[in-house]
SENU-938428 format. One record per residue (C-alpha): residue in one letter; x, y, z. Coordinates in Angstrom, 2 decimals. Each point is the difference from the previous one (the first is absolute). Example, Ala and Ser with C-alpha at 12.3 -4.5 7.8 and 13.67 -1.06 7.14 Angstrom:
REM SENU-938428
R  r       xx       yy       zz
R  A    12.30    -4.50     7.80
R  S     1.37     3.44    -0.66
***
This chain:
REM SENU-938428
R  r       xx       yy       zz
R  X   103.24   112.98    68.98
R  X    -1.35    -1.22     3.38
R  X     1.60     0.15     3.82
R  X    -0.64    -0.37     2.87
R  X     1.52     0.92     3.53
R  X    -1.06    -1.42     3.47
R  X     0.87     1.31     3.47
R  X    -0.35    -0.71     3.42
R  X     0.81    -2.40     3.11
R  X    -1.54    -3.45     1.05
R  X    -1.38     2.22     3.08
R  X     0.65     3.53    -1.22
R  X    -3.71     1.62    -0.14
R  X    -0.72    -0.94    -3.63
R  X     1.16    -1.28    -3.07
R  X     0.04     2.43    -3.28
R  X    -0.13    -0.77    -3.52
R  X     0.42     2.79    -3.07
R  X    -0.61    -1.45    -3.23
R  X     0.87     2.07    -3.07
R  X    -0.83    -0.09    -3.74
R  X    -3.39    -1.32     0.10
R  X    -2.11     1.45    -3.19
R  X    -2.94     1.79     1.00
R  X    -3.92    -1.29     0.25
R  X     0.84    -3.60     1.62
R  X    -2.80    -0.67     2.85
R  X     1.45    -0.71     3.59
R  X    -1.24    -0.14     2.92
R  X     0.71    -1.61     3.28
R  X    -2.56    -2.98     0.14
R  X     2.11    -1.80    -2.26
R  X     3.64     1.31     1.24
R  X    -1.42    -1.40     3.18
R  X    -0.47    -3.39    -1.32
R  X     2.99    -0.50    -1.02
R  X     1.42     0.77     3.22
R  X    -2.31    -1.96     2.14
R  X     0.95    -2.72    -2.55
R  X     3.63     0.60     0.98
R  X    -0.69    -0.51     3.57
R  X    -1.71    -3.47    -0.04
R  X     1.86    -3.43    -0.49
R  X     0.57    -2.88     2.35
R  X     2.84     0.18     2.38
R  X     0.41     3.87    -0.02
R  X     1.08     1.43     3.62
R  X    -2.06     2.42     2.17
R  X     0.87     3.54    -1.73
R  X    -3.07    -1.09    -2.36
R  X    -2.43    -0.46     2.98
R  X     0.98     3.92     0.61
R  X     0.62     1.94    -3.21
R  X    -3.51     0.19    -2.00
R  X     1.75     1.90    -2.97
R  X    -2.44     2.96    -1.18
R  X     1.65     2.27    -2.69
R  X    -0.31     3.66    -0.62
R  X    -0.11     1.56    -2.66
R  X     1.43     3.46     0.21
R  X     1.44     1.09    -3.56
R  X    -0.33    -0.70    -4.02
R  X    -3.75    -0.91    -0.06
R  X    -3.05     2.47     0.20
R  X    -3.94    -0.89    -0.15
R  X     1.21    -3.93    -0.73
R  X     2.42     0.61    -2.58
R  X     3.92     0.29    -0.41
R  X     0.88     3.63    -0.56
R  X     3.39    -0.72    -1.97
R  X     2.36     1.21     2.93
R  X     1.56    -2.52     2.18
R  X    -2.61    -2.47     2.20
R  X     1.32     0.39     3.81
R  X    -1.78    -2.47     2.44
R  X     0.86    -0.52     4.07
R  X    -0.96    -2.64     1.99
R  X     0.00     0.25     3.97
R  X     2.15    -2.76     1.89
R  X    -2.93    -0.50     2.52
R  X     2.81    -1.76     2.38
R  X     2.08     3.40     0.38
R  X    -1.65     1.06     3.08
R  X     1.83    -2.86     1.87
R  X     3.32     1.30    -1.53
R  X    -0.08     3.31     0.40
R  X     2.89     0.62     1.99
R  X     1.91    -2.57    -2.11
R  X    -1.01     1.57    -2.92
R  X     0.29     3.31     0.97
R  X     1.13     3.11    -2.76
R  X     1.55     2.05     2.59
R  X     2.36    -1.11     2.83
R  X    -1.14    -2.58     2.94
R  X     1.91    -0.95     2.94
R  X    -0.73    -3.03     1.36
R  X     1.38    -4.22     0.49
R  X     0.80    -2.15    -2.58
R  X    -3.40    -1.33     0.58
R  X    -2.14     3.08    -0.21
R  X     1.68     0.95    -3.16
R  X    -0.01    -3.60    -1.71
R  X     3.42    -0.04    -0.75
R  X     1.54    -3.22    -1.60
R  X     3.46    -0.74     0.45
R  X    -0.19    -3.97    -1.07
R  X    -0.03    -0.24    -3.78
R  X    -2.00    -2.40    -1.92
R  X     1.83    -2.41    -2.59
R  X    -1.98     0.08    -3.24
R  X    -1.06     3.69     0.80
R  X     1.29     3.63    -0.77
R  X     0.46     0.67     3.69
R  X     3.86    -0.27    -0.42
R  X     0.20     0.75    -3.45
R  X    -1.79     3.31     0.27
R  X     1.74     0.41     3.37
R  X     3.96    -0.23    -1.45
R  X    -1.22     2.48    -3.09
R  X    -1.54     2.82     1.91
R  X     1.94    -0.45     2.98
R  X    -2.74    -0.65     2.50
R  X     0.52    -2.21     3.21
R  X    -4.49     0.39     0.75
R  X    -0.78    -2.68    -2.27
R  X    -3.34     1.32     0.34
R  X     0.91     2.92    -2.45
R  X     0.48    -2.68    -2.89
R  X    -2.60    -2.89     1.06
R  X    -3.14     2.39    -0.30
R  X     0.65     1.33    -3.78
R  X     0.88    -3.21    -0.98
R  X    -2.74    -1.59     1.27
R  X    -2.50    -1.30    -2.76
R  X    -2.52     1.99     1.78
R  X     1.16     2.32    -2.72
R  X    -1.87    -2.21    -2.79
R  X    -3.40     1.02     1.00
R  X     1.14     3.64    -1.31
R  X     1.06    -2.07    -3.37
R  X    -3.46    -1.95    -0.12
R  X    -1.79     3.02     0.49
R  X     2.16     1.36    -3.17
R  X    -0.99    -3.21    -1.99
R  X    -3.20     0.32     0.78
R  X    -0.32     3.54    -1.98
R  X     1.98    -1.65    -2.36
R  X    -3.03    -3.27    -0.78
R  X    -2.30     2.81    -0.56
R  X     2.02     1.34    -2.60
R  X     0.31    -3.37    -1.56
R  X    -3.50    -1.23     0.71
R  X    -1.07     2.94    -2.41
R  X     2.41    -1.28    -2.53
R  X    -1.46    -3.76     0.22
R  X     3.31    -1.06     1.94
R  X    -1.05    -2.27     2.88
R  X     2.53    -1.34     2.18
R  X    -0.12    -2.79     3.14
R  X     2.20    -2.25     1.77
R  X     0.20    -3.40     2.39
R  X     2.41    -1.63     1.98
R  X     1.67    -2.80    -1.54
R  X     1.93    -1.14     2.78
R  X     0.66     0.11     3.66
R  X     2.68    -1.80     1.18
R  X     0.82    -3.69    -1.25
R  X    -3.86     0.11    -0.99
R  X    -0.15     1.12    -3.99
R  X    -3.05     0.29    -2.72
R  X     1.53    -1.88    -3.35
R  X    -0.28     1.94    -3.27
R  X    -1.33     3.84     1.33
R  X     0.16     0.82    -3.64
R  X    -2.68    -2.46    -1.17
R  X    -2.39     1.78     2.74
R  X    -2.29     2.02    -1.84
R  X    -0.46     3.83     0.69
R  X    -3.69    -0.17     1.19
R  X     0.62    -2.47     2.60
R  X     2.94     1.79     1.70
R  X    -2.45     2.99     0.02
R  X    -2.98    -1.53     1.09
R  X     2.15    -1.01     3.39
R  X    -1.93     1.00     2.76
R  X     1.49     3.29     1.84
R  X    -0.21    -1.58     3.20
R  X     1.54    -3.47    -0.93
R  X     2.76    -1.00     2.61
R  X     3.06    -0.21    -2.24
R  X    -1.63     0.86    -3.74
R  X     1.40    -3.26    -1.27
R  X    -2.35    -0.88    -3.66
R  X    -0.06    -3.52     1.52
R  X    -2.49    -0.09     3.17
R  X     1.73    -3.90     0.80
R  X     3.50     1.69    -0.24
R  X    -1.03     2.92     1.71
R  X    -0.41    -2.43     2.96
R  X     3.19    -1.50    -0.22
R  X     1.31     3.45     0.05
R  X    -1.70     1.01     3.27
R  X     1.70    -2.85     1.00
R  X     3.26     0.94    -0.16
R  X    -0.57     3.48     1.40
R  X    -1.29    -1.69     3.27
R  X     2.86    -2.71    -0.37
R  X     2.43     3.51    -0.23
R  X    -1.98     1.77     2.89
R  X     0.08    -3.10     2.23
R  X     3.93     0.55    -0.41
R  X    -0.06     3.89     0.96
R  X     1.44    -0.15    -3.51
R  X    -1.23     1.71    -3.25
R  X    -0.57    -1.31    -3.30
R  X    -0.68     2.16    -3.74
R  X    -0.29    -1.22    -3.85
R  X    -0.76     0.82    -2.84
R  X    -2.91     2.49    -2.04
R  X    -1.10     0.55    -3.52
R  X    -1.00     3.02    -0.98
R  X    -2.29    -0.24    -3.59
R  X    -1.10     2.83    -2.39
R  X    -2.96    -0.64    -2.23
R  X    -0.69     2.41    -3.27
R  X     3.72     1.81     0.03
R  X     0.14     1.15    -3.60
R  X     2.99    -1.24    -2.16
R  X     3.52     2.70    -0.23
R  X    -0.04     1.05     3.47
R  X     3.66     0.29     0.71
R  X     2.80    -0.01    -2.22
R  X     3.33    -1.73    -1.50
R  X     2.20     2.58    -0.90
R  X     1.44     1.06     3.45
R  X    -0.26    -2.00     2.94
R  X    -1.32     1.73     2.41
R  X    -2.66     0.40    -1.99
R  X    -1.01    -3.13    -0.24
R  X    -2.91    -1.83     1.65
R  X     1.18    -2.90     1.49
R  X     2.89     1.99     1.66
R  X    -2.71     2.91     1.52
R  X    -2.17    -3.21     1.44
R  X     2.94    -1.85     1.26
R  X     1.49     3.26     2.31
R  X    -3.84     1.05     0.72
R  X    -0.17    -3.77     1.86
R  X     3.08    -0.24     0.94
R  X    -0.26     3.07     2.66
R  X    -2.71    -1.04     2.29
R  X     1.38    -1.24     2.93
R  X     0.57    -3.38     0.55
R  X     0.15    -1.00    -3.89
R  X     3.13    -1.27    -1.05
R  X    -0.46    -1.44    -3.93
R  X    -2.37     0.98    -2.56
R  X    -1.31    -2.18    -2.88
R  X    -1.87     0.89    -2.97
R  X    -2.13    -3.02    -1.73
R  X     1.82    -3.25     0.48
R  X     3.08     1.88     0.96
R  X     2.29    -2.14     2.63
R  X    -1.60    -3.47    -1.54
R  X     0.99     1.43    -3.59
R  X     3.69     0.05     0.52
R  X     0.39    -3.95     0.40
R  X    -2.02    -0.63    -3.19
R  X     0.42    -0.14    -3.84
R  X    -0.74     2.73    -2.72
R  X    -3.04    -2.20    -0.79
R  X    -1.63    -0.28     3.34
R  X     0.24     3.65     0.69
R  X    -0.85     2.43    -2.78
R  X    -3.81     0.79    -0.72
R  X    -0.97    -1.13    -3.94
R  X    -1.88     3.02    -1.74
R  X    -3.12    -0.39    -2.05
R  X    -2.37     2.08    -1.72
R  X    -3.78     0.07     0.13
R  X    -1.24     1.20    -2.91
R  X    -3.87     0.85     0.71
R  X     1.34     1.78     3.39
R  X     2.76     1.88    -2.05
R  X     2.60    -1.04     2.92
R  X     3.48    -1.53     0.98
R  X    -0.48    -2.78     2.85
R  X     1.76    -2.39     1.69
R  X    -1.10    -3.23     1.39
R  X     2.32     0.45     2.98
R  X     0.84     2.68     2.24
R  X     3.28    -1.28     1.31
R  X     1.96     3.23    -0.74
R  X    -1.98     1.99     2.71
R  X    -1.54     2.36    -3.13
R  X     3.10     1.73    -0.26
R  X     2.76    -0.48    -2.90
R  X     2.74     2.15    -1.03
R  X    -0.74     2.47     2.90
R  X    -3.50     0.37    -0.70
R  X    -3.15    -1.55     0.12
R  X    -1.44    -1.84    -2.38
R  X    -3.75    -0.08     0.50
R  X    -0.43    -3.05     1.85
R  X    -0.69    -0.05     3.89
R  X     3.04     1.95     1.95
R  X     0.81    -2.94     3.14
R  X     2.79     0.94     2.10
R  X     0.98    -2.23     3.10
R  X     1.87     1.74     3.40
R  X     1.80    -2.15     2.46
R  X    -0.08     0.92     3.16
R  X     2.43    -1.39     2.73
R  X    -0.98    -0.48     3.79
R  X    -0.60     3.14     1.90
R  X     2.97     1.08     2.21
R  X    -1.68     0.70     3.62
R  X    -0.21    -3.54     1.79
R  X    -1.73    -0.69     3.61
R  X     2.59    -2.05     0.06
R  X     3.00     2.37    -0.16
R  X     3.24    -0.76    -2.48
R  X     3.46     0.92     1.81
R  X     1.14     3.31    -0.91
R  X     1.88     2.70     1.87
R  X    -0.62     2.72     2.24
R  X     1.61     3.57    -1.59
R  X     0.81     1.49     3.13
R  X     2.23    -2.72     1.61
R  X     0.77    -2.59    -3.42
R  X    -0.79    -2.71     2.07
R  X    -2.10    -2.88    -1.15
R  X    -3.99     0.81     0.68
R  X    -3.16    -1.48    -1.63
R  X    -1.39     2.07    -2.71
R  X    -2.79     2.41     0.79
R  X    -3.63    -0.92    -0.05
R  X    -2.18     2.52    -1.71
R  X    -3.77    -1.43    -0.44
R  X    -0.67    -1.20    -3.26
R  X    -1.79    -2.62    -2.43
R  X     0.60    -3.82    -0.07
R  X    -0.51     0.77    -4.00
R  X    -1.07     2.53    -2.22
R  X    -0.17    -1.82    -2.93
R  X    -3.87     0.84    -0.79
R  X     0.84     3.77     0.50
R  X     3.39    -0.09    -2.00
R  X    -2.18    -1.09    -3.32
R  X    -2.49     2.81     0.97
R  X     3.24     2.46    -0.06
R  X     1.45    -2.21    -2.72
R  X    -3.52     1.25    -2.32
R  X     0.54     3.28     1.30
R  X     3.74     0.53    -1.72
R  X    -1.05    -1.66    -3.18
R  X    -2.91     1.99     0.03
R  X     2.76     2.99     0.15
R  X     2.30    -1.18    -2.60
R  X    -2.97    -0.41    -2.45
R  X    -1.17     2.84     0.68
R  X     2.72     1.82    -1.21
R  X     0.74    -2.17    -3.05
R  X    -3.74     1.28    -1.01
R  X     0.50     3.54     0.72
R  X     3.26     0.02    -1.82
R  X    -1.39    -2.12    -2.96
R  X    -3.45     2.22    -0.52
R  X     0.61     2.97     2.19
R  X    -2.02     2.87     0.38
R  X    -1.19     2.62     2.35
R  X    -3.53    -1.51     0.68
R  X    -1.40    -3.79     0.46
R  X    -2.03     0.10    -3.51
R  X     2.82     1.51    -2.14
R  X     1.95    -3.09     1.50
R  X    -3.03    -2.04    -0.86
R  X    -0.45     1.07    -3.81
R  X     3.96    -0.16    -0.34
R  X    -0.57    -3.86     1.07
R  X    -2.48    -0.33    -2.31
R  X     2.09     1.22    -2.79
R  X     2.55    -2.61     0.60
R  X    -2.12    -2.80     0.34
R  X    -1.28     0.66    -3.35
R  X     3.62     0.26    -0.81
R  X     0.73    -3.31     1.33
R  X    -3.18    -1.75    -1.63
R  X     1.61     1.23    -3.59
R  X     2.75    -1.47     0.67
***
């Protein structure tokens, strides 16, 4: 029902986002597009590309006077660092030194510099390194931001924290409630729901940067008000958990995905791990004391808070340079050094929000579609009366 398709280089002019099937009537603008991306940029321990990007988005297609036309949402946003690369980055032709045109022969282990290079057959690392850069996400938190607005109008809030960094870890995310993750300061360091922890954690990004090594953990995504029956059981790639999973599981850097208690629930019994159901009568509604299932079961959510954690290994570009190879002569070589971020755990959950934000998004639209905002709206409000029946 909803996509989404990014493009551009890590220091190509600008990044560009086109976001289609978005019902008509939701309000956007770029004040709070822009929050989100400023939001991206902050954290302790990111690298010096943040001291020169100042992300401002554009809006050029899909919304007129305010308002989402129907027609797909296109958005650009300059890389204010191109000028220095222009001849590296360059459309047409350039002659020049391996210098001049930034080329990168040295791959990095834990990268897609050699990955990318064997597929598309190219010995310029540098033709691999800038796509895959995660320079690309601030095209995807743009997206997500369109995509909170939608949800915001449907009473779906959604927020995140960083539950680990490193050997330093918050016990029991689930049991932190909703308001507190979203009441965490913008500008916090690391956006840990534990100030003493948080200390601990800047900690062990200055024990990591002492090193010239780097150092990356673990984020929660949460999503307050998501109605019950978004999703589905009968096929599975339909299903819920399965959408949030992949949607996590491609930002850079994150290599496992757990929703609810997830990893911890696999060395546990039946009894430990399944949510009890109860009824409250005056209310007219199912709850559940606990929320260890992540508010999805059977492929779809079940109307308690959606929680979703992303684990994100150790970025791959080191001061300190792993062995590697240079392409042009196979002979040993330390891997290239590209600037980059001790961590980026703090902007990872602001992504993190940003592809939930997507995936629920979609599960609305497909679950109360409609060509406009308020025939989504009374569509909702049919099913919650539904659901209150029930």
């Amino acid at each position: 029902m909803l996509r989404f398709l990014t493009a551009g280089e890590s220091h190509g002019t600008e990044l560009l986002v086109i976001l289609e099937g978005l019902p008509a009537g939701i309000p956007v603008d770029t004040i709070r597009i822009r929050r989100d991306l400023a939001r991206r940029q902050r954290g302790y321990g990111r690298g010096g590309r943040m001291r020169i990007e100042h992300d401002d988005p554009v809006l050029v297609a899909g919304v007129r006077h305010g308002h989402t036309l129907g027609s797909p949402v296109a958005l650009r946003i300059p890389n204010l660092d191109h000028p220095r690369w222009e001849a590296a980055m360059a459309v047409t032709p350039v002659a020049g030194d391996e210098e001049l045109l930034r080329q990168v022969f040295r791959p990095r282990p834990g990268h897609a510099d050699l990955a990318g290079g064997l597929k598309y057959d190219r010995r310029d690392l540098r033709d691999i390194l800038e796509r895959a850069s995660a320079r690309e996400t601030a095209a995807r938190t743009a997206m997500g931001a369109v995509c909170r607005i939608l949800l915001g109008e449907l009473g779906v809030r959604v927020a995140s924290h960083v539950v680990r960094v490193g050997r330093v870890a918050l016990g029991a995310p689930l049991d932190i409630p909703f308001e507190r993750i979203a009441s965490i300061p913008e500008d916090a360091a690391v956006g840990c729901a534990d100030p003493d922890l948080e200390r601990e954690m800047i900690a062990e990004i200055d024990r990591a940067r002492a090193s010239s090594d780097s150092v990356n953990g673990a984020f929660e995504v949460a999503a307050q008000g998501v109605p019950a029956g978004l999703g589905s059981h009968v096929h599975w790639d339909r299903r819920l958990d399965g959408r949030l999973l992949q949607a996590l599981g491609s930002i850079p850097a994150v290599k496992a995905v757990s929703i609810g208690d997830g990893v911890e629930a696999a060395s546990r019994f039946g009894s430990e791990v399944h949510d009890e159901i109860f009824y409250a009568a005056e209310e007219r509604r199912f709850y559940r004391p606990t929320n260890r299932a992540g508010g999805i079961e059977g492929g779809m959510t079940n109307g308690s808070e959606v929680r979703v954690t992303g684990y994100m290994k150790p970025l791959s570009t080191l001061p300190r340079p792993l062995r590697s190879v240079d392409l042009r002569t196979h002979a040993p070589a330390d891997a290239a050094f590209e600037r980059t971020d001790t961590t980026a755990i703090r902007a990872a959950g602001v992504i993190g929000e940003s592809m939930v934000a997507f995936v629920l998004a979609d599960a609305m639209i497909e679950k109360f579609g409609g060509d406009t905002l308020e025939e989504m709206r009374r569509n909702l409000a049919g099913y919650q009366e539904q659901v209150a029946r029930y």
